[in-house]
Gaussian input, Z-matrix of N, CA and C with variables (Angstrom, degrees):
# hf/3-21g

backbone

0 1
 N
 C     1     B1
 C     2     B2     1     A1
 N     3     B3     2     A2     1     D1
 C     4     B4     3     A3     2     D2
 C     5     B5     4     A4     3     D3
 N     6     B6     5     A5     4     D4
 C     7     B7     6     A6     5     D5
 C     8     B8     7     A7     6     D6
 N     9     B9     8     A8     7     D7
 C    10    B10     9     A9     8     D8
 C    11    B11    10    A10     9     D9
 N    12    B12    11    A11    10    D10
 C    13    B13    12    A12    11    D11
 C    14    B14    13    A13    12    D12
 N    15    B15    14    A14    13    D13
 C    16    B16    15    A15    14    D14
 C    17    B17    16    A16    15    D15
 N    18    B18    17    A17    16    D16
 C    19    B19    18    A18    17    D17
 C    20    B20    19    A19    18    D18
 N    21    B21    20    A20    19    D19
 C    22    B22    21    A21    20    D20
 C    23    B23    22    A22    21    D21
 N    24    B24    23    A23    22    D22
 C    25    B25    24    A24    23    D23
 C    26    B26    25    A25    24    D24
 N    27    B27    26    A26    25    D25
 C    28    B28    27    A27    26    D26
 C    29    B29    28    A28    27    D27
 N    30    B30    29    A29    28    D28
 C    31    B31    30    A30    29    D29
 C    32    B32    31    A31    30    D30
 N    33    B33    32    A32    31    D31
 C    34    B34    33    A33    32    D32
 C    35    B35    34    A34    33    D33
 N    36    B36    35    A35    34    D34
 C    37    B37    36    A36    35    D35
 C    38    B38    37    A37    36    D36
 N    39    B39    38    A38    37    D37
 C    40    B40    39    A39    38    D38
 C    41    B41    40    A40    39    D39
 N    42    B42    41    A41    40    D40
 C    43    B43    42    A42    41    D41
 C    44    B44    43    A43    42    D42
 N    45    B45    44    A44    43    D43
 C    46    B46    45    A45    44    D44
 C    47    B47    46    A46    45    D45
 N    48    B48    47    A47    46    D46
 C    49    B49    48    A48    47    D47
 C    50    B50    49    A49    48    D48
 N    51    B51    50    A50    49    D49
 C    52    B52    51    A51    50    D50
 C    53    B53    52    A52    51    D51
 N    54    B54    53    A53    52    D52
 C    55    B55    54    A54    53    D53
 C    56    B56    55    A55    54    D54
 N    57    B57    56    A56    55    D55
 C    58    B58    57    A57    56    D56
 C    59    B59    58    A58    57    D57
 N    60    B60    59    A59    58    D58
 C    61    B61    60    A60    59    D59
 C    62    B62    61    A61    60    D60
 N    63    B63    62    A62    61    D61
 C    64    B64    63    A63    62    D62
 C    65    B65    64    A64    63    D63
 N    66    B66    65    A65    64    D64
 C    67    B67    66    A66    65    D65
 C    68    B68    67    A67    66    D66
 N    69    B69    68    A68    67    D67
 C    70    B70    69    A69    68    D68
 C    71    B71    70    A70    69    D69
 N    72    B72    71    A71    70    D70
 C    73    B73    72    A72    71    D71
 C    74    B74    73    A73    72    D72
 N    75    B75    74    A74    73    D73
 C    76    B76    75    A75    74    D74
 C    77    B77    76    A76    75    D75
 N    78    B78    77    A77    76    D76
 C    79    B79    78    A78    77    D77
 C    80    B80    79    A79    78    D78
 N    81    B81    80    A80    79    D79
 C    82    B82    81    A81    80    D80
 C    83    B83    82    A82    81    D81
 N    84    B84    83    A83    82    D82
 C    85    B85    84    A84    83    D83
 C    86    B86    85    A85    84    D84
 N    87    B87    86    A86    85    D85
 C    88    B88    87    A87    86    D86
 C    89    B89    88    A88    87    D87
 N    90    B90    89    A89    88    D88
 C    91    B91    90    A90    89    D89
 C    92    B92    91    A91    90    D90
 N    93    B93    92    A92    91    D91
 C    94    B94    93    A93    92    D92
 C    95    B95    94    A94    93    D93
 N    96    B96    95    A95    94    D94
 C    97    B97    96    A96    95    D95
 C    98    B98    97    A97    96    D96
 N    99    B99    98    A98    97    D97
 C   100   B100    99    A99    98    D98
 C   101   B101   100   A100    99    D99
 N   102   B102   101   A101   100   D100
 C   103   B103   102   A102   101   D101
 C   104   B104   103   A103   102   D102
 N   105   B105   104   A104   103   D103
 C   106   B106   105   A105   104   D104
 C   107   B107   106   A106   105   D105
 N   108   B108   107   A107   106   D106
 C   109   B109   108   A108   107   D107
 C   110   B110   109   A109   108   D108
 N   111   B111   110   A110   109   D109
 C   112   B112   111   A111   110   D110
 C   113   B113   112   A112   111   D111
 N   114   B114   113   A113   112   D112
 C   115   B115   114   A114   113   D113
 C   116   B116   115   A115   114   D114
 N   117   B117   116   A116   115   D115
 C   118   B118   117   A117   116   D116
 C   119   B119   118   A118   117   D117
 N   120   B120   119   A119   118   D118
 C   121   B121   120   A120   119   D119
 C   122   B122   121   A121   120   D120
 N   123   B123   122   A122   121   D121
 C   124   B124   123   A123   122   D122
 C   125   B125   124   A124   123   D123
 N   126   B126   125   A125   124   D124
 C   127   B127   126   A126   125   D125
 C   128   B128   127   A127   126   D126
 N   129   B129   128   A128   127   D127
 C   130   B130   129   A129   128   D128
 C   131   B131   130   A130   129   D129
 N   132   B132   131   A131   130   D130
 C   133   B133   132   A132   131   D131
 C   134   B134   133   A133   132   D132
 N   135   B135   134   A134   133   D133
 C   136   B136   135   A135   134   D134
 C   137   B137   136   A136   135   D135
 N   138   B138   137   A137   136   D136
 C   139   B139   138   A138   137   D137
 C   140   B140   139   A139   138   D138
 N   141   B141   140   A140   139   D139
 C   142   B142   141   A141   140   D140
 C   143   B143   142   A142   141   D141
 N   144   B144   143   A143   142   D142
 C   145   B145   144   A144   143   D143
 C   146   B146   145   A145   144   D144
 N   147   B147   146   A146   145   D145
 C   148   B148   147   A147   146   D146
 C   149   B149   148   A148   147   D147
 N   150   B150   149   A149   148   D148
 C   151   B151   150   A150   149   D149
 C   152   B152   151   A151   150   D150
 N   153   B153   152   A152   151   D151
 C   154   B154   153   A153   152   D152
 C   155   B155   154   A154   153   D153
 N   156   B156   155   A155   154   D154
 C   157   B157   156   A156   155   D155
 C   158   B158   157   A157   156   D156
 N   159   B159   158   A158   157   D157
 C   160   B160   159   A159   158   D158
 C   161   B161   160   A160   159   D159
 N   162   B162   161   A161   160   D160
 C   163   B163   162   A162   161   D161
 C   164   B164   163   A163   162   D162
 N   165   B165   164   A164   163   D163
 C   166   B166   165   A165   164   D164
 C   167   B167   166   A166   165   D165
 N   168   B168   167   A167   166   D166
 C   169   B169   168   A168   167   D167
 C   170   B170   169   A169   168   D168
 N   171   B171   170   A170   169   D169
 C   172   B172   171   A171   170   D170
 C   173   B173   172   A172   171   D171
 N   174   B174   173   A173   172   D172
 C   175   B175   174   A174   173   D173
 C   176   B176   175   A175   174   D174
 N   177   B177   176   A176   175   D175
 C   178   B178   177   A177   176   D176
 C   179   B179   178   A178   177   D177
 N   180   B180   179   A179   178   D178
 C   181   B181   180   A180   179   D179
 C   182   B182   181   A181   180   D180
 N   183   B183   182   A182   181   D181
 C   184   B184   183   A183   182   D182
 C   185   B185   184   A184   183   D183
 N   186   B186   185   A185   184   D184
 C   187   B187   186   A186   185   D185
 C   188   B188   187   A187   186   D186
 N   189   B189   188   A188   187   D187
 C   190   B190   189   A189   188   D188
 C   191   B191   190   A190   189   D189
 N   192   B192   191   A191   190   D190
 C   193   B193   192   A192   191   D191
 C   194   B194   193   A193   192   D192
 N   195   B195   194   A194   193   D193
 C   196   B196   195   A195   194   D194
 C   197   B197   196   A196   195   D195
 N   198   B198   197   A197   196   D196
 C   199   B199   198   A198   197   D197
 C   200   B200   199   A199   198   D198
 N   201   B201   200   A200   199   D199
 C   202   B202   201   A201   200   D200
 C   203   B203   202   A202   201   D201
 N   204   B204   203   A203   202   D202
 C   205   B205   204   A204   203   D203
 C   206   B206   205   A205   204   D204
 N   207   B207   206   A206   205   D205
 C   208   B208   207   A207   206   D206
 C   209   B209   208   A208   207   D207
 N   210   B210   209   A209   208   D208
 C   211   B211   210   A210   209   D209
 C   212   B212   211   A211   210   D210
 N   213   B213   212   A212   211   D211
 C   214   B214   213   A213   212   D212
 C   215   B215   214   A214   213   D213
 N   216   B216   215   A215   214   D214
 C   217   B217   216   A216   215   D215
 C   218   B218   217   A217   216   D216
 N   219   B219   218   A218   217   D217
 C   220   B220   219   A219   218   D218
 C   221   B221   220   A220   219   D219
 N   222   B222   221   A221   220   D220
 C   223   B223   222   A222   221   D221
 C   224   B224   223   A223   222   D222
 N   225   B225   224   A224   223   D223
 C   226   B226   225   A225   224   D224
 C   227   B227   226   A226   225   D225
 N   228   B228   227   A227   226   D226
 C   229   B229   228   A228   227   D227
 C   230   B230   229   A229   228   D228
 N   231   B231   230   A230   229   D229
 C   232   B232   231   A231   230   D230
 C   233   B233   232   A232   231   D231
 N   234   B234   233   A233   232   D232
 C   235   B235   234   A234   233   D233
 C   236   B236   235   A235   234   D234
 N   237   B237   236   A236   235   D235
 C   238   B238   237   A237   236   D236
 C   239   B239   238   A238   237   D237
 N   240   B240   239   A239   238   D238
 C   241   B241   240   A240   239   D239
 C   242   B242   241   A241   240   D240

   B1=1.4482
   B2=1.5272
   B3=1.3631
   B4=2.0457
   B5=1.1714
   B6=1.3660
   B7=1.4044
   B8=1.9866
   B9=1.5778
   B10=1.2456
   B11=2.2043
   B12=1.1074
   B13=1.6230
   B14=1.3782
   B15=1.4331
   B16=1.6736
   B17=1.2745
   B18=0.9915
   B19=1.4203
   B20=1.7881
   B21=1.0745
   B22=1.3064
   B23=1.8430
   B24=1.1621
   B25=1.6354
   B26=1.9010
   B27=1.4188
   B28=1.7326
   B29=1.1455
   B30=1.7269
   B31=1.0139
   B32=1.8439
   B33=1.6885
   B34=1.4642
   B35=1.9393
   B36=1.0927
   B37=1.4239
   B38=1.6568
   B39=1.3679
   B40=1.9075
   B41=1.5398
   B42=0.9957
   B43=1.6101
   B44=1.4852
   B45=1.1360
   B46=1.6093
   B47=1.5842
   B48=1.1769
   B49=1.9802
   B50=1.4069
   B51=0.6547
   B52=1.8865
   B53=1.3126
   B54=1.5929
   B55=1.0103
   B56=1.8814
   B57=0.9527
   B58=1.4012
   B59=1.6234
   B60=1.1069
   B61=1.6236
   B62=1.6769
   B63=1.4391
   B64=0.9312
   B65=2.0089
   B66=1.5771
   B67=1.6451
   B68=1.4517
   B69=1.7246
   B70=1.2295
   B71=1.2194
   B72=1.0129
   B73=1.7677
   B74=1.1076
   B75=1.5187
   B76=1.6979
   B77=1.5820
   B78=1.5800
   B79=1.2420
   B80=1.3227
   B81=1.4585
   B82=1.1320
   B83=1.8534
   B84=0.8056
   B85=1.0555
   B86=1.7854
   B87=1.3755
   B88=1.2509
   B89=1.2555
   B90=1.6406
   B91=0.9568
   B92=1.5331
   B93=1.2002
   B94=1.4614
   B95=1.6071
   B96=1.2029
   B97=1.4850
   B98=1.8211
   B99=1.0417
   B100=1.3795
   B101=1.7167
   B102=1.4928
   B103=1.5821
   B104=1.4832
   B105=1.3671
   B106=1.8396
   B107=1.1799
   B108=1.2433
   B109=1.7952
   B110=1.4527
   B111=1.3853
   B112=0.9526
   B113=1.8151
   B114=1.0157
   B115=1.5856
   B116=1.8408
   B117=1.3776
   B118=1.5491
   B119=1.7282
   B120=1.5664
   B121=2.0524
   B122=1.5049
   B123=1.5659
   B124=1.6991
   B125=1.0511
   B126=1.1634
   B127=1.4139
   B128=1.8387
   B129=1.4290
   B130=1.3817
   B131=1.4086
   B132=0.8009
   B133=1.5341
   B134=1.5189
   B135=1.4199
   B136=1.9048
   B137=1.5334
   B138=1.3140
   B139=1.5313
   B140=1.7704
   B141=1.4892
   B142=1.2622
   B143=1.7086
   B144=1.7314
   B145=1.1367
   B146=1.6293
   B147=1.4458
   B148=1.5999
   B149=2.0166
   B150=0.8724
   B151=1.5275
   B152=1.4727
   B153=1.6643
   B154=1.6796
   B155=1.5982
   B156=0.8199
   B157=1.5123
   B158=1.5313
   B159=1.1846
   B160=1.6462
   B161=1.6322
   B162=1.6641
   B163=1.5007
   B164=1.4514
   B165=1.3192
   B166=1.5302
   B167=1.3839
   B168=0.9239
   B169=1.9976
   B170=1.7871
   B171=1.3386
   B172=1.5371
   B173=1.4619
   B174=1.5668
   B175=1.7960
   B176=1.6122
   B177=1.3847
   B178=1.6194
   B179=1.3162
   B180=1.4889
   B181=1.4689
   B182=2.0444
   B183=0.9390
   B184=1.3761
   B185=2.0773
   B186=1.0743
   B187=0.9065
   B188=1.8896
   B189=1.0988
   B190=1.7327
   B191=1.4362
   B192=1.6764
   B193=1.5368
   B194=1.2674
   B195=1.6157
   B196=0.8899
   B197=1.5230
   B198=1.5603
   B199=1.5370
   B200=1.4656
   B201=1.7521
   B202=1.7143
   B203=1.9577
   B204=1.1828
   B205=1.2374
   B206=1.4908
   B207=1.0744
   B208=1.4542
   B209=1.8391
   B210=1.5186
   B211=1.4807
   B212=1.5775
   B213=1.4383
   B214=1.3260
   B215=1.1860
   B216=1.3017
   B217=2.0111
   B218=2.1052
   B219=0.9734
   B220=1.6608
   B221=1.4702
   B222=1.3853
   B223=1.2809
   B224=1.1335
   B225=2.2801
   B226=1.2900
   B227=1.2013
   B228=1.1004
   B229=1.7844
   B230=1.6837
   B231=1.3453
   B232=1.6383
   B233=1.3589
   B234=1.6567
   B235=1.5457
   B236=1.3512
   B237=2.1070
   B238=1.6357
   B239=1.6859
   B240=1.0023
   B241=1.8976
   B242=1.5316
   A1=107.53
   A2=99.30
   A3=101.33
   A4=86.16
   A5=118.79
   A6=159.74
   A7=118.74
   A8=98.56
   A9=88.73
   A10=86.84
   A11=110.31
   A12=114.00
   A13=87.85
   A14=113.57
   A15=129.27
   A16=134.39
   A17=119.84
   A18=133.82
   A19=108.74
   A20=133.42
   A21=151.53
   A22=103.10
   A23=119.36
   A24=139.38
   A25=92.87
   A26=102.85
   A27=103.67
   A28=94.39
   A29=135.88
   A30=106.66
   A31=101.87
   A32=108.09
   A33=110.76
   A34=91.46
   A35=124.64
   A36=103.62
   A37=137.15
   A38=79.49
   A39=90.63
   A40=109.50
   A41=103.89
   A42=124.47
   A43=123.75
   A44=112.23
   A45=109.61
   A46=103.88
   A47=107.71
   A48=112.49
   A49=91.27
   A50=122.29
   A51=138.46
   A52=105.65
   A53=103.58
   A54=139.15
   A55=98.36
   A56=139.05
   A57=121.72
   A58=119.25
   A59=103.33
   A60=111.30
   A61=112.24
   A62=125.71
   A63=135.19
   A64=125.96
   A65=73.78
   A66=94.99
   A67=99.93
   A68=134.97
   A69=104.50
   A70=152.52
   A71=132.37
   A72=137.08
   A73=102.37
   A74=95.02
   A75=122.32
   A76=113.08
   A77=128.28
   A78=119.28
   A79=98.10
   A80=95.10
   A81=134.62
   A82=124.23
   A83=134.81
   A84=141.29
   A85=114.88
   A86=136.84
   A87=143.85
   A88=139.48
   A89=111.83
   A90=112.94
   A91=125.47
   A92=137.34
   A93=121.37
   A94=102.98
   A95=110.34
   A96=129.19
   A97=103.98
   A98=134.99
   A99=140.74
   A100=101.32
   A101=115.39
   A102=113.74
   A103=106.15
   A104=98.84
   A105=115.58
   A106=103.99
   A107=132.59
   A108=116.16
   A109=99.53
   A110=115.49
   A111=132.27
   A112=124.65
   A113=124.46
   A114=119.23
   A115=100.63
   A116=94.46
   A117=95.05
   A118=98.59
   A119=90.18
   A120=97.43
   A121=86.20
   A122=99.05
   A123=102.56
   A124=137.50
   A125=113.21
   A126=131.89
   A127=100.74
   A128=120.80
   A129=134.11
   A130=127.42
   A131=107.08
   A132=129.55
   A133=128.92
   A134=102.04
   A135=107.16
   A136=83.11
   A137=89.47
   A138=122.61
   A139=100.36
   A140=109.73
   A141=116.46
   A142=119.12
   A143=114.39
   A144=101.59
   A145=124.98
   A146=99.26
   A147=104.79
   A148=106.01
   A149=122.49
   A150=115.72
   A151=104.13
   A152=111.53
   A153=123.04
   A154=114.77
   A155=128.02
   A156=151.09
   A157=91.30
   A158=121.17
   A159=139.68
   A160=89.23
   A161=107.03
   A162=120.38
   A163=131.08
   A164=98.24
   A165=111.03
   A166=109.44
   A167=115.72
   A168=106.24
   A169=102.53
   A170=97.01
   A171=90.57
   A172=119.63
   A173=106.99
   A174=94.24
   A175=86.29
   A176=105.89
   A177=123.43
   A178=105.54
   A179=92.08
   A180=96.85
   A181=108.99
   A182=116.46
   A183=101.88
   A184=113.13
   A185=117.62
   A186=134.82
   A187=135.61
   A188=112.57
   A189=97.19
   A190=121.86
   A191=105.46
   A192=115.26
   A193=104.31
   A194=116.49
   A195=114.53
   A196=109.62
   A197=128.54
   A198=120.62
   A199=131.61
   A200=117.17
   A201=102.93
   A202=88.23
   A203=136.34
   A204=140.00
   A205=120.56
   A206=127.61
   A207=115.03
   A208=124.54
   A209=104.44
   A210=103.91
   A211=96.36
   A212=114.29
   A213=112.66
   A214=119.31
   A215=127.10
   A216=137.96
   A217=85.08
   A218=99.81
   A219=99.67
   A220=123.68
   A221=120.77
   A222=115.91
   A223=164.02
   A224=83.93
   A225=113.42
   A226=138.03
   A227=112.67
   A228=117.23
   A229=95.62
   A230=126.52
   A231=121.13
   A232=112.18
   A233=118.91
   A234=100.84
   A235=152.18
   A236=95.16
   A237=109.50
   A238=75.22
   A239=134.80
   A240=111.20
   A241=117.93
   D1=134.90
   D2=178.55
   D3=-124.45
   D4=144.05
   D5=117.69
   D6=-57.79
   D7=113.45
   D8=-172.46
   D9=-141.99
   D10=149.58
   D11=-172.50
   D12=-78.17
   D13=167.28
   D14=151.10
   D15=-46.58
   D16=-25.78
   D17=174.90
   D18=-88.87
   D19=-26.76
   D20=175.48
   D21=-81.75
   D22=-45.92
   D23=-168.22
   D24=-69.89
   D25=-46.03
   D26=-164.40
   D27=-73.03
   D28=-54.04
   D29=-146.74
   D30=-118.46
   D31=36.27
   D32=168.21
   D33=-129.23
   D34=24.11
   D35=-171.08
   D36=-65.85
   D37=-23.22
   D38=177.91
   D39=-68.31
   D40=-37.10
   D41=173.48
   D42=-66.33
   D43=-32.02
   D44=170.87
   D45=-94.73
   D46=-18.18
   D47=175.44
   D48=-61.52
   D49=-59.45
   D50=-178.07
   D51=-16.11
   D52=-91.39
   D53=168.59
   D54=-38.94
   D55=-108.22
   D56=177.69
   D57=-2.35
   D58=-70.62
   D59=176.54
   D60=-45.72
   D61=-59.66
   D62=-178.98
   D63=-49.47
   D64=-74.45
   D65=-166.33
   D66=-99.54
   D67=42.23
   D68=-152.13
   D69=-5.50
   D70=67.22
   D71=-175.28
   D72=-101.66
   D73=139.88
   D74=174.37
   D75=-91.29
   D76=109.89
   D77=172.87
   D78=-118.48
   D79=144.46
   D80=-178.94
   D81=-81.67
   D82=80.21
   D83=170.20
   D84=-24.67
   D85=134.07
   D86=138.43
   D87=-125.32
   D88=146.15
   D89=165.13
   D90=-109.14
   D91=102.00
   D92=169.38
   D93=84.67
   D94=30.93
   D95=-178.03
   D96=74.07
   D97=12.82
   D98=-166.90
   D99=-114.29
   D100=129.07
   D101=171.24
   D102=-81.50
   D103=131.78
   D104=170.85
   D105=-114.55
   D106=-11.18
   D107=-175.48
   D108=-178.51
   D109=152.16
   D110=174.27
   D111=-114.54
   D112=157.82
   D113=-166.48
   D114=-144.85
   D115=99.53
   D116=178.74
   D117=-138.16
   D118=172.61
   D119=-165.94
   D120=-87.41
   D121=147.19
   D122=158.61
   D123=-100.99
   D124=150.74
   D125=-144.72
   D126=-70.81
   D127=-79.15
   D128=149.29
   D129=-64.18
   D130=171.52
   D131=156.14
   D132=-112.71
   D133=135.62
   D134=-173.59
   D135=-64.35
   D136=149.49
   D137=164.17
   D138=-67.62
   D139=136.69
   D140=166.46
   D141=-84.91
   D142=111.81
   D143=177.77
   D144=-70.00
   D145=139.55
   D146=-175.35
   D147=-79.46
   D148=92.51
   D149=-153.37
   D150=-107.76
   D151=27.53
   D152=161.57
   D153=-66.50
   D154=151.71
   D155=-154.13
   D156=-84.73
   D157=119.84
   D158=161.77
   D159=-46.49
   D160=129.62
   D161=163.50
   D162=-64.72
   D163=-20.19
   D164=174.87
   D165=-90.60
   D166=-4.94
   D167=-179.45
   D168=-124.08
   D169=18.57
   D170=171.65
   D171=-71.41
   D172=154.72
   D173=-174.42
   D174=-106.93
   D175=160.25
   D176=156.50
   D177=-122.85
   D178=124.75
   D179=-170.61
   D180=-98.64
   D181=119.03
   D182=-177.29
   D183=-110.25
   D184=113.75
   D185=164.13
   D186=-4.57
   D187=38.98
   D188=-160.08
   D189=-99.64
   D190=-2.40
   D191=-168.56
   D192=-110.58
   D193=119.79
   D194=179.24
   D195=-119.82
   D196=94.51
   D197=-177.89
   D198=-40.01
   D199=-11.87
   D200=-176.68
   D201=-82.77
   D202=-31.18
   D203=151.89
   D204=13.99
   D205=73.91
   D206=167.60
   D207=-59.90
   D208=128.73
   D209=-150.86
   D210=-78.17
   D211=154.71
   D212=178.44
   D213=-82.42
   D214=175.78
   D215=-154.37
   D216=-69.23
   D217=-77.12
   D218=177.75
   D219=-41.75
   D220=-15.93
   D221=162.14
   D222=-86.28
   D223=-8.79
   D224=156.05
   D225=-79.59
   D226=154.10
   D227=-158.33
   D228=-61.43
   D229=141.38
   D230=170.38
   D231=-38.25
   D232=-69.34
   D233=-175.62
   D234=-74.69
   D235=26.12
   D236=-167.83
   D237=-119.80
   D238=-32.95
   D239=-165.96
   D240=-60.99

């Protein structure tokens, strides 16, 4: 485990990525002698959600309204016919 301040982290970062990537090492982030974060390789990987539409709740939409359409006698509301 390394401990390295913020000011050390900005301007060595490719270099401790490295080192993570490589040799797995865990560095430790500081501030003001205090740890705020840590930087280690991961172990797994998140699962990729499959976020396609369930086949059973698909809609089919079928087409029947057409607005230039003049509406028929039964389709008007009772107190407009």
């Amino acid at each position: 485990m390394m401990s390295v301040n913020m000011h050390d982290a900005k301007t060595r970062l490719s270099e401790l990525v490295k080192a993570v990537e490589e040799q797995n090492e865990v560095i430790v982030l500081c501030r003001d002698g205090r740890e705020v974060a840590e930087m280690r390789r991961r172990t797994k990987r998140r699962l990729v959600r499959d976020l396609a539409p369930y086949p059973r709740f698909r809609v089919k939409l079928v087409r029947r309204y057409r607005p230039d359409e003049p509406l028929a006698e039964e389709e008007w509301p009772l107190d407009l016919r």
